[in-house]
N, C-alpha and C positions, 0 to 999 in steps of 0.2 A: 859687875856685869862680866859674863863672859861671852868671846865669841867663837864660831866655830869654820875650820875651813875645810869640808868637807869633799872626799873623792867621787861622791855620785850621789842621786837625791835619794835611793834607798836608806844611806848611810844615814843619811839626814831624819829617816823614822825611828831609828837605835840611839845613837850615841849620844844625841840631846840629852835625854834624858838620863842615859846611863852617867856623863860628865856633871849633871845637875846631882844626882843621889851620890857621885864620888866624894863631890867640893861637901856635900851637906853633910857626910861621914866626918871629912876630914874638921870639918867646924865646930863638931859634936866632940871628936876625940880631944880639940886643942881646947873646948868650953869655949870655943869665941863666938859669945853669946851677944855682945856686942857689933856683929856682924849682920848687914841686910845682906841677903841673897836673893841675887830674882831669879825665880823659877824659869824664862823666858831664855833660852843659848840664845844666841844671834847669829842667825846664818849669815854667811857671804859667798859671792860666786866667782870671788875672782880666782883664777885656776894658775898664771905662773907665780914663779917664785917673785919676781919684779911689783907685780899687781900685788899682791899678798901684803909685800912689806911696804909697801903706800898705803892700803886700806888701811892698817894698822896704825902707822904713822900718823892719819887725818883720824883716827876714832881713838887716838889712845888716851885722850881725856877724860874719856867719857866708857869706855870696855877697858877691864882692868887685866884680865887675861885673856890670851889669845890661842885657842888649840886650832895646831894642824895635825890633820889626819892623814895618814899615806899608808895602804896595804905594802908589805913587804914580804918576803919570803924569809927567811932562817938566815938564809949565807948573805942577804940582800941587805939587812935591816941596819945596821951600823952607814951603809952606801947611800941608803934612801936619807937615813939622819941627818948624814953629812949636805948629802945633795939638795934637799928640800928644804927640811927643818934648819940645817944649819946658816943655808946660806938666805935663807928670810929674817933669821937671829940677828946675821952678820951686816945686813942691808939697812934693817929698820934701827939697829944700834947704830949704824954711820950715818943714817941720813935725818933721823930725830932724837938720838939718845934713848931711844926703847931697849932697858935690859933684859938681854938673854931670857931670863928666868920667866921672864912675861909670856913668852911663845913658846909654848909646848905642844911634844910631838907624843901622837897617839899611834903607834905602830903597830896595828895586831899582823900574828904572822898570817900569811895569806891573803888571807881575804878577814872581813869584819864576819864574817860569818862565822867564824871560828868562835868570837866569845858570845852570839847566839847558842853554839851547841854545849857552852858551858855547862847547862843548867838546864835536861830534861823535863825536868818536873815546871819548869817555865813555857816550855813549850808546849806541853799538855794541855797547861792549864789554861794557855792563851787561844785552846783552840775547844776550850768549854769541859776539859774533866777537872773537875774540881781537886781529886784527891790527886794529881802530879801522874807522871808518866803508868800507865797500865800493865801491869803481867805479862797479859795478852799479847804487848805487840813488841816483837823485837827491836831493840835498838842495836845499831850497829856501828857503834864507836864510843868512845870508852869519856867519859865530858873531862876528867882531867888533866886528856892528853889530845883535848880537841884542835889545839896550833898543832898534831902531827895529822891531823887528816888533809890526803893530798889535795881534797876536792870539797872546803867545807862549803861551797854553795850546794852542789850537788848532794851532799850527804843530809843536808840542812832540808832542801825539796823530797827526797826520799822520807824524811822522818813525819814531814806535814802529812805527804801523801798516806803513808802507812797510816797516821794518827787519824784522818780524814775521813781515809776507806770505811776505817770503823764502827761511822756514826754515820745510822740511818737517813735519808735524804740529804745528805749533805755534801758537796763537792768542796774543796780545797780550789781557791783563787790565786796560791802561789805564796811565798811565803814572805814576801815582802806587806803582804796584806796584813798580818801579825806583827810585825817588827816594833810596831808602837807599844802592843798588849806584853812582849814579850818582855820589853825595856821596862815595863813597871814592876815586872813577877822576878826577872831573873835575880837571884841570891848574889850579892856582892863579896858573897865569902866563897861563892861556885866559879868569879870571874879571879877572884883571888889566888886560886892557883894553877892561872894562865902567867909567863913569865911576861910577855908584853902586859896584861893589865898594870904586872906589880911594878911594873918602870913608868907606867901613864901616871899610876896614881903616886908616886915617890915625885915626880915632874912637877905633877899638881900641885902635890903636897909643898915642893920647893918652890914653886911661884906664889903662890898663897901665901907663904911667910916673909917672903921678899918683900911682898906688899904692906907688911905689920913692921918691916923694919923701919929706924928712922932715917930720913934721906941723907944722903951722903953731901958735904956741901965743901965745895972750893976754900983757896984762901981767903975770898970773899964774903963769904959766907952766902954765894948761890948756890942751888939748889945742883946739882948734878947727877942727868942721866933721870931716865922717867918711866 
């Protein structure tokens, strides 16, 4: 089971899903066929760092990985790690032996809206053209260098709006109304080269194997660290 600690309930229509298709990638690449995965993230709402590494603490039984999500800017992202992510690491390992590797941090730069713009032809299609982004309609930012757009909510609503205009009686509700459609279409090879994806999913990648090692045990032979 995994669970998720999400910055706002939009977030919470994306990255379910995208963190479900990542672990399932990475399951396929190791053959750990031997593995259940439940399709279900588990949200939670606790929002500081203190609340965070408690919920975790009292569900680590039972949620085997724990992602926190936190938007960061460029110069920001190493600050936020330290700040949020690390000291919920540092909390929930002092206060119940939950290792590090367990809680992972999802940092896209910006805003989450950045690995939306990953993948045009996602967006197209989640808003009914079947064959991916049209000729027709300008896009104006480039998807592989979408963490440098300074405003990827805003470019993100420009591209609905634009896609929206274009089809007969039909008004655009805003793009958070897509985010679920976009999360199933988007290309994990178009999120791949965003450089925050490729450290979310190495994060993953490292808590996931943590969990196939064998436990570490005392001169006693208890169990140590969870």
């Amino acid at each position: 089971m995994v669970g998720l600690f999400c910055e706002g309930p939009t977030d919470g229509r994306f990255l379910p899903t995208i963190i479900h298709r990542t672990l399932l990638a990475i399951l396929v690449e190791q053959s750990a066929f031997d593995v259940e995965l439940q399709e279900q993230i588990i949200p939670y709402a606790e929002k500081s760092n203190e609340e965070r590494a408690q919920a975790i603490c009292r569900e680590r039984a039972s949620v085997d990985l724990f992602v926190v999500h936190a938007d960061a800017s460029r110069l920001q992202s190493e600050r936020v790690q330290d700040t949020i992510v690390g000291q919920i690491q540092a909390t929930a390992s002092a206060a119940c032996g939950v290792r590090p590797e367990r809680i992972i941090p999802l940092l896209p730069i910006r805003e989450m809206e950045a690995w939306v713009l990953a993948d045009p032809d996602a967006i197209a299609r989640a808003l009914g053209y079947d064959a991916g982004w049209p000729e027709r309609v300008e896009r104006g930012w480039q998807p592989e260098r979408a963490e440098a757009e300074p405003d990827p909510k805003r470019t993100l609503d420009a591209a609905i709006r634009s896609l929206a205009g274009g089809r007969r009686g039909r008004r655009s509700p805003g793009a958070e109304a897509y985010f679920d459609r976009i999360a199933d279409e988007v290309g994990l090879s178009c999120l791949g080269r965003l450089a925050s994806y490729q450290r979310f999913r190495t994060d993953l990648q490292r808590g996931f194997t943590s969990l196939r090692r064998p436990p570490s045990l005392d001169p006693h032979g208890r169990r140590v660290g969870g």
